[in-house]
C-alpha positions in Angstrom: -28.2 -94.6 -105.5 -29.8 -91.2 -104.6 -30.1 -88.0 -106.3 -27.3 -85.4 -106.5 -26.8 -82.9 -109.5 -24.5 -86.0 -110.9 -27.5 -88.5 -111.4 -28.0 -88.0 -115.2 -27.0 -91.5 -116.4 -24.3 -90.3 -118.2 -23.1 -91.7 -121.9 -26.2 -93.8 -121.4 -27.6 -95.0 -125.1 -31.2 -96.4 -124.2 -32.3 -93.6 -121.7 -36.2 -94.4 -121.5 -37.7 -91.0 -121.2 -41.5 -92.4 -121.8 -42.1 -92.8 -117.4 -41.0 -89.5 -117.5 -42.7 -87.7 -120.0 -46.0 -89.9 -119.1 -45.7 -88.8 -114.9 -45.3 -85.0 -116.0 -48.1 -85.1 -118.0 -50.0 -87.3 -115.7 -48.9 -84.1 -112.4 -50.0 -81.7 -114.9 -53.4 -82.9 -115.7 -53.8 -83.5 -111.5 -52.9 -80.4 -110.6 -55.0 -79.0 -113.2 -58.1 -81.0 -111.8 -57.5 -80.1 -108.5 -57.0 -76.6 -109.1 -60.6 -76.5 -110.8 -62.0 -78.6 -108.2 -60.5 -76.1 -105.3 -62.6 -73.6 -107.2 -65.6 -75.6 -108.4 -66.4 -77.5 -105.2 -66.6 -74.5 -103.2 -68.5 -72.4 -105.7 -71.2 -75.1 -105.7 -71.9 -75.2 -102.3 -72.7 -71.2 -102.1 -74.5 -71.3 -105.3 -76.7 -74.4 -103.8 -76.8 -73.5 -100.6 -76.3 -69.8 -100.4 -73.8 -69.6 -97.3 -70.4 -68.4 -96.8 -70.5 -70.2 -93.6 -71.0 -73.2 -95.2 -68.3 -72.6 -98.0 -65.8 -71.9 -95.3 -66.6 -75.0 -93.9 -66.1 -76.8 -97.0 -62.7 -75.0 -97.3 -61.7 -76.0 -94.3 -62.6 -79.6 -94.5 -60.7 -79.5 -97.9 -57.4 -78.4 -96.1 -57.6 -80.9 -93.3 -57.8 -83.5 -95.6 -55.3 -82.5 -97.5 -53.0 -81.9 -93.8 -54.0 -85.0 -92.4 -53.5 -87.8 -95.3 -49.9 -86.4 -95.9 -49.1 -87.0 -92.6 -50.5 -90.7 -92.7 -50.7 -91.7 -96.0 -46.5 -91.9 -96.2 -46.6 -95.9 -94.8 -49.2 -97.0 -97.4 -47.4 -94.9 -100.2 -44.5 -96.7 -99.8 -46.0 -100.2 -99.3 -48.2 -99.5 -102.4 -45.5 -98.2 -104.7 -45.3 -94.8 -105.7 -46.9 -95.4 -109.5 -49.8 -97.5 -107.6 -50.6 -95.1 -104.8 -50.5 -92.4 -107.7 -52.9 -94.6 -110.0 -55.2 -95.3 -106.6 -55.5 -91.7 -105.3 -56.1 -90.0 -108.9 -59.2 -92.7 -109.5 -60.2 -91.9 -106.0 -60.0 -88.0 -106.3 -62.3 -88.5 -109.9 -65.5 -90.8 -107.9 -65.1 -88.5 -104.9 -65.8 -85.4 -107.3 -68.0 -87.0 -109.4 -70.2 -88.0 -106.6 -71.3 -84.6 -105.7 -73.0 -83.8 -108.7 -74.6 -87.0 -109.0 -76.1 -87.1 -105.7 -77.4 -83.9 -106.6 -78.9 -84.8 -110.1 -80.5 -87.8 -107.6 -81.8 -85.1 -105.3 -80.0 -87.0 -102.0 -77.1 -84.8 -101.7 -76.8 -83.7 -98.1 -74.7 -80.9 -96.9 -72.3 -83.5 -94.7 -72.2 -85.8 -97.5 -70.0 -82.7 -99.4 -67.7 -82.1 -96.0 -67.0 -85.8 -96.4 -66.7 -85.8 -100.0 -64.3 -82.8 -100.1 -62.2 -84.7 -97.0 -61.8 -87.2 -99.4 -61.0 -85.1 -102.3 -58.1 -83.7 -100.9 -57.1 -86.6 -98.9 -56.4 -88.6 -102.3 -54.9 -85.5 -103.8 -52.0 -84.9 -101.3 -50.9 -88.7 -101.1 -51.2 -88.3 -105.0 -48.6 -85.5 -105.1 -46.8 -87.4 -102.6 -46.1 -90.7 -104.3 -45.6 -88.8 -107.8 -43.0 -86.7 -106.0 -41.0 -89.4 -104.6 -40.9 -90.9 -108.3 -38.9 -88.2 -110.1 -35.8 -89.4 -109.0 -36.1 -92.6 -110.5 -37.6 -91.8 -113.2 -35.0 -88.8 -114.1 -32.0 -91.2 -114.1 -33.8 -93.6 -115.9 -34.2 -90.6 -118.5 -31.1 -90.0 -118.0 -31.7 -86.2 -116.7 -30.1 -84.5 -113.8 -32.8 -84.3 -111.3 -32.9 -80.5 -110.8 -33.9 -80.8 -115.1 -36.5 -83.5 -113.6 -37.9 -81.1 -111.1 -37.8 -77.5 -112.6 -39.8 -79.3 -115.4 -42.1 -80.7 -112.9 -43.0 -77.4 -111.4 -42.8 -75.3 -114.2 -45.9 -78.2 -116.0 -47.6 -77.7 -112.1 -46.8 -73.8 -112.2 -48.6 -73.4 -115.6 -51.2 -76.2 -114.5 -52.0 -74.0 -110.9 -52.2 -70.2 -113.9 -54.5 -72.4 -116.0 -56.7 -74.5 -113.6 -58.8 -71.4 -112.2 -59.0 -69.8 -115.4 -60.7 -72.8 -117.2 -62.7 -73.8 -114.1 -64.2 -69.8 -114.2 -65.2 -69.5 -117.1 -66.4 -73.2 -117.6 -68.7 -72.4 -114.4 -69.9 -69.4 -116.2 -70.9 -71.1 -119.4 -71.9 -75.0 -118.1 -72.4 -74.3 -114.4 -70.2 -76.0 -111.3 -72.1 -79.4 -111.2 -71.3 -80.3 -114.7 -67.4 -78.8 -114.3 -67.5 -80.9 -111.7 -67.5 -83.9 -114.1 -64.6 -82.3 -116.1 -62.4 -82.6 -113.2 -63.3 -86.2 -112.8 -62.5 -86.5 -116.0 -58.9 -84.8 -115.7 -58.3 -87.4 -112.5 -59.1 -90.4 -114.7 -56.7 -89.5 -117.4 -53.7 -88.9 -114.7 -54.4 -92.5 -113.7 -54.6 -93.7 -116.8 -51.4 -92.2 -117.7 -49.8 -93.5 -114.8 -51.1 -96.9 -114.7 -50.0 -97.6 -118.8 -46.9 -95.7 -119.0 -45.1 -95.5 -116.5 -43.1 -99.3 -115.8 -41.2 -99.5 -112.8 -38.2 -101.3 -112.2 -37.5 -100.7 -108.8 -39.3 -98.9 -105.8 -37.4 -95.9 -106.8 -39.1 -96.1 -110.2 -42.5 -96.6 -108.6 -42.5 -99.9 -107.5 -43.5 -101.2 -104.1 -40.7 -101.1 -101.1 -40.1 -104.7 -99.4 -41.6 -105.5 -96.5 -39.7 -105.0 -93.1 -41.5 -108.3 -90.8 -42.8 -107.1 -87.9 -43.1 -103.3 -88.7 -46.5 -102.1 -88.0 -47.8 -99.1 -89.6 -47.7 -97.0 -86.9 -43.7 -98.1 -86.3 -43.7 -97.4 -90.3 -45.3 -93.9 -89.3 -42.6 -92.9 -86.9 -40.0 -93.8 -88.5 -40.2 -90.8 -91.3 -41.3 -88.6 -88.6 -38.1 -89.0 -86.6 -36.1 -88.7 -90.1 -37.0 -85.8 -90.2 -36.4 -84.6 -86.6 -33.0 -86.0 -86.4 -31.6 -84.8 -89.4 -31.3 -80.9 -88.9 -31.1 -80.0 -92.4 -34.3 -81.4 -93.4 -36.2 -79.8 -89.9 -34.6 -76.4 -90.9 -35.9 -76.4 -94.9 -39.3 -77.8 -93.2 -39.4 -74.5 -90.7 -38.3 -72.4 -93.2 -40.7 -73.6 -96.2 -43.7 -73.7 -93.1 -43.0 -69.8 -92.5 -43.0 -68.9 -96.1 -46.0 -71.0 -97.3 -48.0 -69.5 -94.4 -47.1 -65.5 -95.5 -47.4 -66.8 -99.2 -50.9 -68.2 -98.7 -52.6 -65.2 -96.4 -50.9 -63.2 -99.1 -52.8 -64.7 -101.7 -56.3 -65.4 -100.0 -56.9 -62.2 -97.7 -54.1 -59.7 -98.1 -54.2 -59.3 -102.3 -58.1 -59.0 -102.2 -58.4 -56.4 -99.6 -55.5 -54.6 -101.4 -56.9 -54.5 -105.2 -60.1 -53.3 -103.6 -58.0 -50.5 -101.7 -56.1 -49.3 -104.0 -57.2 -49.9 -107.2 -61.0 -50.8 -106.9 -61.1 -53.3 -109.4 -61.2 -57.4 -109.4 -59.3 -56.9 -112.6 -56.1 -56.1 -110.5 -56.3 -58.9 -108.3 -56.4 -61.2 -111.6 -53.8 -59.5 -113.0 -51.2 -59.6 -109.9 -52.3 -63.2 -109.6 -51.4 -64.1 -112.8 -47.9 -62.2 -112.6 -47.2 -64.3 -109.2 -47.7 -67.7 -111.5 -46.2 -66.9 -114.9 -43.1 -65.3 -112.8 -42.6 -68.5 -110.7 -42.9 -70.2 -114.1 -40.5 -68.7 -115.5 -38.1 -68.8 -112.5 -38.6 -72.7 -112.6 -37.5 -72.5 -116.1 -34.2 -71.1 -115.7 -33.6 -73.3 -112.9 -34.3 -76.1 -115.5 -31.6 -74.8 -117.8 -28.8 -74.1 -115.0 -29.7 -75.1 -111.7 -27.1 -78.1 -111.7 -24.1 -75.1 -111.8 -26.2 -73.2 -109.3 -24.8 -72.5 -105.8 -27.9 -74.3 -103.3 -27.9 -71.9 -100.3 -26.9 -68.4 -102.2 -30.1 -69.4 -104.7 -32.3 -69.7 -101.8 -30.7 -66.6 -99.7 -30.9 -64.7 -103.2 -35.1 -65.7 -104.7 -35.9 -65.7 -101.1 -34.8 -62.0 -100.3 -35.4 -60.3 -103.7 -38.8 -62.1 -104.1 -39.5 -60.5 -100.8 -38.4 -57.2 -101.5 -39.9 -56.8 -104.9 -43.3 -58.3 -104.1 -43.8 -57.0 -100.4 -41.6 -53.9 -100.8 -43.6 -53.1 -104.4 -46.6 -53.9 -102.6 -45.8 -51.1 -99.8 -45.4 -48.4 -101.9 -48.5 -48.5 -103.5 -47.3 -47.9 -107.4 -49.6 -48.2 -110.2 -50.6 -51.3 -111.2 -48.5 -51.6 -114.5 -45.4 -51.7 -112.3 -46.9 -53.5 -109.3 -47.4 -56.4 -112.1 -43.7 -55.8 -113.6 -42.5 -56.0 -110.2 -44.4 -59.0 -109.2 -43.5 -60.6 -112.2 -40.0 -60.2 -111.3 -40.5 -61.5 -108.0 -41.7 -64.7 -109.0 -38.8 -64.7 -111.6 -36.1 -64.3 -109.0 -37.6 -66.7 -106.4 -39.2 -69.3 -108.9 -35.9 -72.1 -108.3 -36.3 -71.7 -104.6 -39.2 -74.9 -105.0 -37.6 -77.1 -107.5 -34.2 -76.9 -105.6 -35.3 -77.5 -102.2 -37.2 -80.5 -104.0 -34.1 -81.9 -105.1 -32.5 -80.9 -101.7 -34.9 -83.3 -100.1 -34.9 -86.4 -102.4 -31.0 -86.3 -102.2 -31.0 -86.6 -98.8 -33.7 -89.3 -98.0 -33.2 -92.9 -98.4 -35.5 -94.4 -101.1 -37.6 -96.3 -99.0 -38.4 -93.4 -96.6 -39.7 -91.3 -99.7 -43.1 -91.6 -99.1 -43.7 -91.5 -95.3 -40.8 -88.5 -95.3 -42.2 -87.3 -97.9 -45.6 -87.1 -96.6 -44.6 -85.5 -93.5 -42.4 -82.7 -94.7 -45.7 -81.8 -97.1 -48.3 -81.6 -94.2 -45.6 -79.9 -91.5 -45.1 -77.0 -94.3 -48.6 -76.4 -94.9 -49.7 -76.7 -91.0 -49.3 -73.4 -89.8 -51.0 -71.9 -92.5 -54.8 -71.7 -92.0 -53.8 -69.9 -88.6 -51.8 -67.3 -89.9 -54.1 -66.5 -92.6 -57.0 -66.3 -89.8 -54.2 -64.1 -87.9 -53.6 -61.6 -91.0 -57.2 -60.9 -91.5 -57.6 -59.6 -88.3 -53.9 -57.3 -88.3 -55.3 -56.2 -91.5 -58.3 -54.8 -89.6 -56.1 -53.3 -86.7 -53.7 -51.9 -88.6 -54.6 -51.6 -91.9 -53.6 -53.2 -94.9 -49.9 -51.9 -95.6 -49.0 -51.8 -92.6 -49.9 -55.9 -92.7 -48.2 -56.1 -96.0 -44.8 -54.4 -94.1 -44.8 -56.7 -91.2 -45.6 -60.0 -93.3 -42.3 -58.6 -95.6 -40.0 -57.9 -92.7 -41.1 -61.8 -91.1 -40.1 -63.2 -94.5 -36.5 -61.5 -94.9 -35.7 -62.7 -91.0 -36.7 -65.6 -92.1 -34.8 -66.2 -95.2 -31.7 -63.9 -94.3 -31.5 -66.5 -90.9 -30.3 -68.9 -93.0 -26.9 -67.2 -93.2 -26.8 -68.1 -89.5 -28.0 -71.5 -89.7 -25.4 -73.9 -89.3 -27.7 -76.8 -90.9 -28.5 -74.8 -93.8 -25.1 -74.3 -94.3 -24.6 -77.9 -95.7 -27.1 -77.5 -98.8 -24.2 -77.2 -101.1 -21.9 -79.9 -99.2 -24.9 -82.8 -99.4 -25.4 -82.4 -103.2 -22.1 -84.5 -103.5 -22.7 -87.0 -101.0 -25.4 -90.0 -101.6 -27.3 -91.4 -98.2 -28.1 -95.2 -98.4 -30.6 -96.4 -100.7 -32.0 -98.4 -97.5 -32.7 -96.9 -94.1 -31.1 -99.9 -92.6 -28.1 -98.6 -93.9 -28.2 -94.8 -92.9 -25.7 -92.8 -91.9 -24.9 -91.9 -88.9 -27.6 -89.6 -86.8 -27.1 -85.9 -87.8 -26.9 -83.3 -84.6 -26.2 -80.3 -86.6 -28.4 -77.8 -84.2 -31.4 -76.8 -86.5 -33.0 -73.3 -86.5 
């Protein structure tokens, strides 16, 4: 059994609702802790150290981390179980953050010692996300909810978690300092775990529980096995190039072109808060409504549709410079329009994938969407210098409607609405057969 918008458990009287409400709460409380710690870990380097070089370097060993133990941690989530490897990489994330301010209460803290430690941050948090992911379905049906319900609330708690996370991490390093928040986000990692770990019960290894063993399957075997999932079924490679182009534009957006744009044009930090904010409470918003009637909505015209008006009113709003009222209006509205494109491509994928492969496929589609990023956000920075920083905003807008307006052309893409009535094995051994639907 796999999720399609049909897997409420219908007329069910003992729907069990607590795995559910317990694993949101648990990915909100995460996410919040790794939002701060994204913010906290890097601030305390430059304040105790003094150098942006230094901070980068941190950054950057934060995103490898997170790149590499998606890719590899998909085998072990699966063997673990998804509630176990969710317990295991939330009470790894809180020793891993705690230890940098205690090694520097001890006076031993070393700069490597935080590259490592900052590796390791990130490489609990994306298997974390990973196995608490490939749990919804389960635990939707066994709350008897349709799974786009399961994942619009997901990401709407996540949404608000990624608004409030920086907030609460700034000012708490204004008024305690970024060792001691530092401890707060180990705290927030220990209650996720403990959340986990007592209330959520698994039945099955769709519920959480660990997959059986294949005999004689080594890990890497294990390994390759999600990766060529994903290459030989086209519609999963196509949402996987398509997501990769758009987080890459979304995150240079974010981290180099908004900055050099408030400063531009309105001269104020206050802007760049305030369009940042829009961005998050719009996508909230958006994953709302998905919430309430994504199940009647059609797949592929939702995607054409937040794709292409996000686009427009965020990079077209951005071009023409308008005051910053409207710029935030118009953001807002943006995120609104393109906030169910993430839940529903979520539920895209889980329907598709066989329950056992939900960690290592999982893993892979996570890492492969985030690749490309750090190189196009090195690549914007220096168009924005050439060419200045509308002219940036323009091109990144124009990449992003090819992008998404392609999917009209895309033969694979084609079949989002056909797969949500059809259910692929629960066991890879009993897949269909191979998909050669031409990707894009």
């Amino acid at each position: 059994m796999t999720a399609t918008r049909e897997t409420a458990v219908q007329g069910s009287s003992r729907a069990d609702r607590t795995g559910i409400l317990a694993m949101w709460s648990a990915n909100g409380v995460s996410t919040l802790g790794g939002q701060m710690a994204n913010l906290a870990v890097p601030w305390f380097v430059l304040e105790t150290t003094g150098s942006a070089a230094r901070t980068g370097l941190v950054a950057t060993a934060i995103t490898l981390g997170g790149v590499l133990a998606a890719v590899f941690g998909g085998p072990v989530i699966d063997r673990l179980g998804f509630k176990r490897s969710s317990v295991i990489t939330d009470a790894g994330a809180a020793v891993g953050v705690a230890a940098i301010p205690l090694l520097h209460a001890a006076g031993v803290l070393q700069f490597w010692q935080i590259l490592v430690l900052g590796f390791l941050i990130a490489g609990m948090q994306a298997p974390g996300d990973t196995a608490r992911y490939s749990i919804m379905p389960g635990l939707a049906r066994r709350a008897a909810l349709t799974i786009e319900r399961a994942n619009a609330v997901d990401r709407a708690i996540t949404r608000g978690a990624m608004i409030v996370g920086p907030i609460v991490a700034g000012v708490l390093i204004a008024i305690i300092g970024p060792a001691d928040v530092l401890y707060v986000q180990a705290v927030a990692f220990v209650v996720s775990a403990l959340l986990v770990a007592a209330l959520v019960r698994p039945g099955s290894h769709e519920e959480g529980g660990a997959a059986p063993v294949q005999p004689g399957r080594h890990y890497w075997g294990e390994l390759l096995v999600g990766l060529r999932f994903v290459r030989h079924n086209s519609l999963l490679l196509s949402v996987v190039l398509v997501v990769s182009v758009a987080n890459a534009l979304d995150a240079s957006l974010v981290t180099v072109v908004l900055p050099v744009y408030a400063l531009d044009v309105w001269g104020s930090p206050t802007s760049l808060g305030a369009l940042t904010s829009a961005i998050g409470a719009g996508s909230l918003l958006g994953a709302a409504l998905f919430g309430v009637i994504g199940h009647r909505m059609p797949r592929r015209l939702t995607v054409l549709l937040g794709g292409a008006g996000g686009a427009l009113l965020l990079y077209g709003g951005l071009a023409l410079t308008p005051p910053l009222g409207l710029m935030v209006v118009l953001v807002l509205l943006g995120g609104v329009v393109a906030g169910p494109v993430v839940p529903l491509l979520f539920t895209v994928v889980q329907t598709v994938t066989p329950t056992d492969l939900y960690g290592r496929v999982f893993g892979a589609l996570q890492s492969l969407s985030s690749a490309a990023a750090p190189f196009v956000i090195a690549l914007v920075g220096f168009v924005i210098e050439g060419a200045g920083v509308v002219p940036t905003i323009v091109g990144l807008g124009v990449v992003y409607l090819a992008v998404t307006l392609g999917m009209l052309v895309n033969p694979a893409l084609r079949r989002l609405d056909d797969d949500r009535a059809s259910s692929p094995p629960e066991r890879t051994g009993a897949r269909p057969a191979p998909d050669r639907t031409p990707a894009a």
